[in-house]
N, C-alpha and C positions, 0 to 999 in steps of 0.2 A: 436564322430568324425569318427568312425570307420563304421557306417553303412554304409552310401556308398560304402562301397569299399568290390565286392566282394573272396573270399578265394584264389584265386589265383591272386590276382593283385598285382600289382608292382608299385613301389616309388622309383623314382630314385630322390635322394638330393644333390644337389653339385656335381653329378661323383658318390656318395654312393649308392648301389643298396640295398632296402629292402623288400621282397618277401611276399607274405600272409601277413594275419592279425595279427598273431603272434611278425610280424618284426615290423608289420608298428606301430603297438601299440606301442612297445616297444622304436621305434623314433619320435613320438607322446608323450609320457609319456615324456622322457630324451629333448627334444630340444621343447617342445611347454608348455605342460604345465607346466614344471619345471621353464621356463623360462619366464612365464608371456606372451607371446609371443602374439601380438595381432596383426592379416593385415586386412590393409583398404585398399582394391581394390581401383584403380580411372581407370583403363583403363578396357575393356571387346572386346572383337574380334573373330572373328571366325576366322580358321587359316588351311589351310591342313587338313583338319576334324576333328582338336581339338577346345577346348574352351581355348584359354588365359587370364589369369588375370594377370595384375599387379598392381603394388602397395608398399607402405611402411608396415613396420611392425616395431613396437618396444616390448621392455620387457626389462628384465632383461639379457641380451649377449651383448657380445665383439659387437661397431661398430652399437650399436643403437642408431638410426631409420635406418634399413638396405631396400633398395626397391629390392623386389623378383618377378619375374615372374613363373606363375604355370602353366602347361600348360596339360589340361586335355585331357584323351581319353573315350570316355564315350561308353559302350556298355550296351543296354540294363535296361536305366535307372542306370545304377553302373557305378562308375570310376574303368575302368580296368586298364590304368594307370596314372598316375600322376609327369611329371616333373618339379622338383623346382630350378631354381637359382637364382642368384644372382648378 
């Protein structure tokens, strides 16, 4: 999951800011795949020059099937950054 995203890109989760790959893994590991966590996009948009997905996700967390919006910035073939809510 982490290839896309290159060394200095950013993940912002909720308000949570996670820096490099270092972070991002680290909130990848702890809220995705600890948690089963699976999203089924249904919506796709171009948006201010990001890419949005929405969608539900469920797993094993509080409040599933939770629907999140992801809202990508893509430079260079890489997600430089990636905002999640909910």
């Amino acid at each position: 999951m982490l290839k896309p995203f290159p060394a200095d890109a950013v993940l912002l989760d909720n308000g949570a800011v996670f820096r490099g790959r270092a972070e991002i893994r680290r909130l990848l590991k702890e809220a995705v795949v600890a948690a089963k966590a699976i999203f089924t996009p249904d919506n796709l948009r171009h948006e201010g020059g990001q890419v949005v997905l929405e969608g539900p996700a469920h797993g094993d967390f509080k409040g599933s099937p939770i629907r999140f919006t992801y809202r990508f910035t893509l430079e260079n073939d890489a997600i430089k950054a990636l905002e999640i809510t909910s």
